[in-house]
C-alpha positions in Angstrom: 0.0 0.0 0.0 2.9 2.1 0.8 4.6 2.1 -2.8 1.3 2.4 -4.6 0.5 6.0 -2.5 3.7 7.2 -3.0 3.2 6.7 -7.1 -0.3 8.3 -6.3 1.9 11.2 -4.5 4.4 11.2 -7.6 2.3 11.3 -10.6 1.0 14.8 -8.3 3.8 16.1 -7.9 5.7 15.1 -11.0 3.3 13.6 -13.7 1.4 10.4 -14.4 5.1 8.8 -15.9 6.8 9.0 -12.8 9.9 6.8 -12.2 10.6 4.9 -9.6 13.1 6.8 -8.2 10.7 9.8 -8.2 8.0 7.2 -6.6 10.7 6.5 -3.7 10.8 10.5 -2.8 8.0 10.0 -1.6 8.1 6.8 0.3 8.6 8.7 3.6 5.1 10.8 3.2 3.3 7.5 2.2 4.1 5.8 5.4 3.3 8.2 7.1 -0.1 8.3 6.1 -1.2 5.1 5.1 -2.0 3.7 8.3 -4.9 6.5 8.7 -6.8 4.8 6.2 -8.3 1.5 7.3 -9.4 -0.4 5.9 -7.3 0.5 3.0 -8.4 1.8 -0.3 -8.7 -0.3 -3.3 -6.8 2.8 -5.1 -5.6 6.2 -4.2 -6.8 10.1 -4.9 -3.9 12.1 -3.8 -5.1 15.7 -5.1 -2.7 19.1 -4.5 -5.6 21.9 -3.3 -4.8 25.3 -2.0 -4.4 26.2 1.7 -4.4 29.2 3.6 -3.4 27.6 6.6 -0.3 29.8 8.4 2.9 27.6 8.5 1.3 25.3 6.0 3.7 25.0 2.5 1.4 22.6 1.0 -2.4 21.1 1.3 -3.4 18.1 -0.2 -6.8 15.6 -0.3 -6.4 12.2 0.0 -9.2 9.7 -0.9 -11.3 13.0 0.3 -9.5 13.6 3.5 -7.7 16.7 4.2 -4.1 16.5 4.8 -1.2 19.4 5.2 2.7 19.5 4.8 3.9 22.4 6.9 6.3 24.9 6.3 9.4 23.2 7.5 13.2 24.5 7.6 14.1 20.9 8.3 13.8 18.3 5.9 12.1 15.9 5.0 9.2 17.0 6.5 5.7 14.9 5.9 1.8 15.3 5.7 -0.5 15.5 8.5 -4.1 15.7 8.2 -5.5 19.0 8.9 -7.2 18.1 11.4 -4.1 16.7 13.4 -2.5 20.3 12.5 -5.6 22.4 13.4 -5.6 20.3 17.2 -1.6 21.0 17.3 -2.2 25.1 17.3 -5.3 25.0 19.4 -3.1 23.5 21.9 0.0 25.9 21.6 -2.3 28.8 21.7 
């Protein structure tokens, strides 16, 4: 399941040719999301959508569920669903 969101997550951000070595970029922000779907999907809708979340660099949809990257110095940093990011701030506020 990991591989096949992370070509989901490539043909996005690169196009629907990816390589393999483009797929494995984004290995790391597959795993990290994978497990929030469960059961998993028979195939996946990763979708880049605009944001005007502060400290948010990019916001995504997957399979309909709202997800973030935030604004990072650091690298690699990798999604979160917005709803994980919203419940972070409420609590540092």
């Amino acid at each position: 399941m990991v591989f096949a969101l992370a070509r989901a997550f490539a043909e996005v951000f690169f196009d629907a040719h990816a390589s393999d070595e483009q797929v494995a970029l984004f290995l790391d922000d597959a795993d990290a999301v994978v497990d929030d779907f469960d059961p998993p999907p028979s195939a996946w809708d990763v979708r880049q959508v605009q944001t005007d979340e502060l400290g948010v660099a990019i916001g995504l949809t997957i399979n309909d569920r709202e997800y973030v990257l935030p604004e990072t110095e650091q690298e690699p940093e990798v999604p979160v669903a917005l709803s994980t990011w919203r419940e972070w701030h409420r609590e540092n506020d």
